[in-house]
C-alpha positions in Angstrom: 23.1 -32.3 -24.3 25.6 -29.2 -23.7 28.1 -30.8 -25.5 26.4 -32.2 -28.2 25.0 -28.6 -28.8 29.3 -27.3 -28.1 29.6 -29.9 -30.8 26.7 -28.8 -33.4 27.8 -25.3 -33.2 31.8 -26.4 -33.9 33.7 -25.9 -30.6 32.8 -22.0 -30.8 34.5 -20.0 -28.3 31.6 -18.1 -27.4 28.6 -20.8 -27.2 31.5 -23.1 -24.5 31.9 -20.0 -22.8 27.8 -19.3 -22.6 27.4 -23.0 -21.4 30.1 -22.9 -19.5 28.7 -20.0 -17.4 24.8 -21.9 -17.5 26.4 -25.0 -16.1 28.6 -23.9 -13.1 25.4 -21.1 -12.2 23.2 -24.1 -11.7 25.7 -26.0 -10.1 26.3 -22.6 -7.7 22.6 -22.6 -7.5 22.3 -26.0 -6.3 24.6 -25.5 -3.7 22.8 -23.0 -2.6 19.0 -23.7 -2.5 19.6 -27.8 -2.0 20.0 -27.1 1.7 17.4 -24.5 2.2 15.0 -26.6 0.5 15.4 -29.8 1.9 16.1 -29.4 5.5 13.1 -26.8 5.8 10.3 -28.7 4.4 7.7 -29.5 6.7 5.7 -32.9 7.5 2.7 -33.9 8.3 1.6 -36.6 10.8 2.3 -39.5 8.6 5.4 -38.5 7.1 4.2 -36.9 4.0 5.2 -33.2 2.7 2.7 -30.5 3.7 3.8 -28.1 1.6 6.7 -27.5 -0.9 9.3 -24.9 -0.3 9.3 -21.3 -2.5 12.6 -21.8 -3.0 12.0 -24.8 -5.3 10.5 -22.2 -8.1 14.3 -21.0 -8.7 15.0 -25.0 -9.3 12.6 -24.8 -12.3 13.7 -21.4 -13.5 16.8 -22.4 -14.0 15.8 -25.8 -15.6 13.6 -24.2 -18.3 16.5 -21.3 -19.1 19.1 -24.5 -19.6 16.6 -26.0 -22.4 15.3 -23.7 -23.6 18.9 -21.8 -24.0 19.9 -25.1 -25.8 16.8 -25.2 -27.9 17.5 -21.9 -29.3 20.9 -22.8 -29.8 20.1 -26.1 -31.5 17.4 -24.2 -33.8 20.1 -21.9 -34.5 21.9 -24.6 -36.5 18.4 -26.2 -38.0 19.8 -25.5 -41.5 22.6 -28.6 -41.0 20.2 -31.2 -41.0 19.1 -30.4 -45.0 23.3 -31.2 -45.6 22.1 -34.7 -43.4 23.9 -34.1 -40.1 22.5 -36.6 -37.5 23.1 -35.0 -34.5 21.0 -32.1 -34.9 17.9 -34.4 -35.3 19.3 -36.6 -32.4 19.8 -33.1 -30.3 16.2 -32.2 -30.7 15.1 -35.3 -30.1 16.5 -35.4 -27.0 15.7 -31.8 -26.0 12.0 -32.8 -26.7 12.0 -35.6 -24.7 13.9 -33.9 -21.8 10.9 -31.2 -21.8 8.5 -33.4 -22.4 9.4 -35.6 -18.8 9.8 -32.1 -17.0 6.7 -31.1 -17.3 5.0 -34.5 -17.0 7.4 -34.6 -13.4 5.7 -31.0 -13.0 2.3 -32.0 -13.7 2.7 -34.9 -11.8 3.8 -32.8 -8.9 1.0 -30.6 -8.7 
């Protein structure tokens, strides 16, 4: 979805330099917390979690700034789909769909 919204907004300098910098801080993220938060979650007796780890909130921070940084972007080029460009309607679509299964995964989890 980063590219296609690099794409929508023309290969602009500044919106590949703002993704750029959202991408490789969740990638530095996950580096960080992935190993805090797996090998430190406790079990019960038959194998199942007994609790999730508070580090796991900075997991779903970061998710919901990534979309909706990208939905803003996206709405930010809204006007192109009256001139009948397809990927702003395929962008959104997807975004939708991406936030809709988060928070189904979220409601799931809880």
């Amino acid at each position: 979805m980063m590219l296609r919204v690099y794409a929508l907004h023309l290969k602009n300098r500044r919106v590949a330099a703002f993704l750029a910098v959202v991408f490789f801080s969740k990638v530095a993220l996950e580096c960080v917390m992935i190993p805090r938060t797996v090998f430190h979650v406790p079990y019960d007796p038959i194998c199942d979690t007994a609790k999730i780890h508070p580090d796991v909130i900075y997991f779903s921070i970061s998710i919901w700034f990534i979309h909706i940084s990208l939905s803003i972007l996206t709405v930010a080029k809204w006007n192109l789909v009256k001139m009948g460009v397809p990927v702003v309607k395929l962008i959104a679509r997807d975004g939708a769909l991406t936030t809709l299964s988060i928070c189904c995964t979220l409601k799931a989890m809880l």
